[in-house]
N, C-alpha and C positions, 0 to 999 in steps of 0.2 A: 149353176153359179154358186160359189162359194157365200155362206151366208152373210162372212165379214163385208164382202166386197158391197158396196152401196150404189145404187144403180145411177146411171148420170143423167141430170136432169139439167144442167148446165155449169158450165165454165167459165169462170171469171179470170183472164189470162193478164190482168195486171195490177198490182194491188203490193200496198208495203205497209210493214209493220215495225214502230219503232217503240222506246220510251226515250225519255227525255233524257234519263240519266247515263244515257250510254255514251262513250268518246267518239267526238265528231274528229273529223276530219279538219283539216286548216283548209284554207282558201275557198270553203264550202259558199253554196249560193241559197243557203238555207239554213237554219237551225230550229226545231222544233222544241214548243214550247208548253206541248201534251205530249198523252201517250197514243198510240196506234195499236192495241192490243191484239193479239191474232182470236181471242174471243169473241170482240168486238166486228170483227171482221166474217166469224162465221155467223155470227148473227144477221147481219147483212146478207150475207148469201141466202138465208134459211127465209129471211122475210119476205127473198124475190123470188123463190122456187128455187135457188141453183145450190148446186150438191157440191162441189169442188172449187178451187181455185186456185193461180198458179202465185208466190208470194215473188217480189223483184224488189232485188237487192236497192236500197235509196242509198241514192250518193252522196251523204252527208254521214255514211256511214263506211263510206272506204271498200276496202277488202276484207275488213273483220264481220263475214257472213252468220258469227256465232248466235246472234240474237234469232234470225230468219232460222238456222239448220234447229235450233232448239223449238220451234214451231213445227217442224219436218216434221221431229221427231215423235213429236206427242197425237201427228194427227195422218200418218205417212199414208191412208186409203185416200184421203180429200186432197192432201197439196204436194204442191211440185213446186221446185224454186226454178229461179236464175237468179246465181251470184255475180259477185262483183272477182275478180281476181285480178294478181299481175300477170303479163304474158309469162314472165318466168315462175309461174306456179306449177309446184313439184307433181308428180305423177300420186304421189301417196295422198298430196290433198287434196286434188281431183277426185282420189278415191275415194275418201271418209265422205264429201260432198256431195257423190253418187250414192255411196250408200245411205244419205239422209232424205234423200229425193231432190235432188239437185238434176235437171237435167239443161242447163242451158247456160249463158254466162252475156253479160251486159256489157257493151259499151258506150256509156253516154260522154258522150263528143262534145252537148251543147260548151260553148265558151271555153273551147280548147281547141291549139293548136292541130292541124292534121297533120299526123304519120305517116311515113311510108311504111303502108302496109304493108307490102311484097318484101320487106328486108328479112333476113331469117328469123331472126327473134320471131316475130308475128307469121311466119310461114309455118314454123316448129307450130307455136300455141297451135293455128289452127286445124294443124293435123291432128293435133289432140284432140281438139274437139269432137273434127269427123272422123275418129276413131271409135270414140265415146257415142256417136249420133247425138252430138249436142249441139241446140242453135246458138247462133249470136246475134243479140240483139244490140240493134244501131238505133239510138237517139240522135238525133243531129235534123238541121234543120233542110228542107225538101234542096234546096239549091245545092248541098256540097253532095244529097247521095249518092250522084251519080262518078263522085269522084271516088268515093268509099268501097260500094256496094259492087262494081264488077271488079275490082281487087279478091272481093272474099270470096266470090263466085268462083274464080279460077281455082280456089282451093279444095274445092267441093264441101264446104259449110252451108248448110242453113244457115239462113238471115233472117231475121224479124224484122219490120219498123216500126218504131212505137211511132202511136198517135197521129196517125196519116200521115205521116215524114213531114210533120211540121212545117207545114206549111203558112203563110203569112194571109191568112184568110179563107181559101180556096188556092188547091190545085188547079194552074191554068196551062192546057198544054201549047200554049202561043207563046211561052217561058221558054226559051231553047233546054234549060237545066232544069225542070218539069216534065217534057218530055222526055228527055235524055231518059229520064226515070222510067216514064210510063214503058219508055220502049225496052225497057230491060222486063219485065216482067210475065210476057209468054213465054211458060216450059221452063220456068227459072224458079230453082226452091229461095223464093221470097214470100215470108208471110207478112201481112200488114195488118196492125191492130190499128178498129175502127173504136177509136177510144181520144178521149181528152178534145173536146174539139174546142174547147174553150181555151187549152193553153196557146192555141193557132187563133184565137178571137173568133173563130168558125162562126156563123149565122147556122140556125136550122135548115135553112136553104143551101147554104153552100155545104154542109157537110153530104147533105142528100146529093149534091153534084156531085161529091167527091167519090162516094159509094156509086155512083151510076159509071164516072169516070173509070175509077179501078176497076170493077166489074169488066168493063169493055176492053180495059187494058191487059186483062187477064185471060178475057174469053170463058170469064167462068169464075167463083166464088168461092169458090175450094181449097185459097188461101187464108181468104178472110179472118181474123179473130177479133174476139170485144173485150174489154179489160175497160171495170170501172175507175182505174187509175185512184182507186181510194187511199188514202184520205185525201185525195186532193192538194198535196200540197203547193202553197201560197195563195189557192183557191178556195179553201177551206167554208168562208163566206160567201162564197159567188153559187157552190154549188153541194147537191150530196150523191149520197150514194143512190137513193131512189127516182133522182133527176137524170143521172146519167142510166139508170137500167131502162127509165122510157125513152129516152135520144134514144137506144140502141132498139127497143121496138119499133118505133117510127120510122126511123131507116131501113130497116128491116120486116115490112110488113109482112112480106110472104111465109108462112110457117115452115115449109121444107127450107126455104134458104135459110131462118131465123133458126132450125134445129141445126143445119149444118154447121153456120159459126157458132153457135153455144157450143155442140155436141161432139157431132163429129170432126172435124177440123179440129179442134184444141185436145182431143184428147189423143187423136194419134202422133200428133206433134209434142205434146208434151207426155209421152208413154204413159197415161191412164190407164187401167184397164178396163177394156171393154164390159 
């Protein structure tokens, strides 16, 4: 092994970095009023044992990815992003993105209208993507994913879901549109980050259902990912970064399954090196 190469001890697969004085976005459902520093950030990791982490573009920040790719760049053995872009984003700045460590791109849905995904604008994007082998990660809350999520399937895209597809407490498969979900997910490249249970009101119980649920729904754990969702935003008070790395133990009791979503899982997904 190369001596630069730092060996993985775990993955943090969601997590953003801002300042204050950067240009928001208009119609934003947010504006922060600190900074999110990406030092700050690896200090966080280093406290909890984990070595890497992947950085996601915040949507108060648009498609000007320049603040996150400038963290790429300073630290490109530890992080990996997913940006924010427009479907009509050119092939050249695909490129510069990829070369920063960019390997995946966001769509956060929450409080917006849905698309038709299947129209070509978004058929083009996602070619691009599974050309690239880049995910797309879907924000949007558990009832519409089942309208989203087999649209992008048919394209041959990796899917992410942040935050256990947000759901309104617990995932219940007695939900015709919960189901609908679960049932999409054997033999289907959908990963799900076990992350935020607090933006879904989650109890410690119902999130442990939810982990048992997906588990069963999968037939296996081999999608699973965990992302401290740091800094928390609008949570910022409720919760930190040390509270959510023991939710994700406690759920996670078993060590081999606990190394597979730190470890292995997020790092062949998001191209790590071994």
């Amino acid at each position: 092994m190369p001596q630069h190469v730092m060996p993985i001890t775990g993955i943090d697969t969601h997590a953003h970095i801002f300042s204050r004085d950067l240009p928001l976005t208009e119609n934003r459902r947010y504006s922060p009023d600190y900074d999110a520093l990406v030092e700050s950030y690896l200090a966080h990791l280093e406290h909890c044992g984990l070595s890497h982490g992947v950085l996601v573009q915040p949507s108060f920040l648009g498609i000007n990815n320049n603040f996150m790719v400038a963290a790429l760049r300073v630290y490109p053995e530890r992080l990996r992003g997913t940006a924010v872009v427009s479907p009509e984003v050119s092939d050249a700045e695909l490129d510069e993105l990829e070369k920063a460590g960019v390997v995946g791109v966001r769509l956060n849905l929450v409080g917006l209208p849905l698309e038709d995904y299947s129209q070509p604008r978004w058929k083009n994007f996602f070619k691009k993507m599974v050309d690239r082998n880049w995910s797309v990660e879907i924000q949007r809350a558990m009832e519409d994913l089942c309208l989203v999520v087999p649209v992008l399937l048919d394209t041959g895209v990796s899917v992410i879901i942040d935050h256990f597809g947000l759901p309104a407490g617990c995932i219940d498969p007695e939900i015709p549109e919960h189901q609908a979900f679960l049932s999409l997910l054997p033999d289907a490249p959908v990963w799900i980050k076990l992350s935020a249970t607090y933006r879904s009101k989650a109890t410690q119980e119902q999130a442990a259902t939810m982990v048992d649920l997906l588990r069963k729904a999968y037939g296996h754990s081999d999608h699973f990912l965990w992302g401290s969702d740091w800094p928390h935003t609008r949570f910022e008070k409720q919760t930190n970064y040390d509270a959510q790395f023991s939710i994700m133990n406690s759920l996670l009791p078993d060590a081999m399954e606990r190394r597979k979503v730190l470890v292995d899982n997020p790092a062949r997904l998001f191209k790590f090196n071994p």
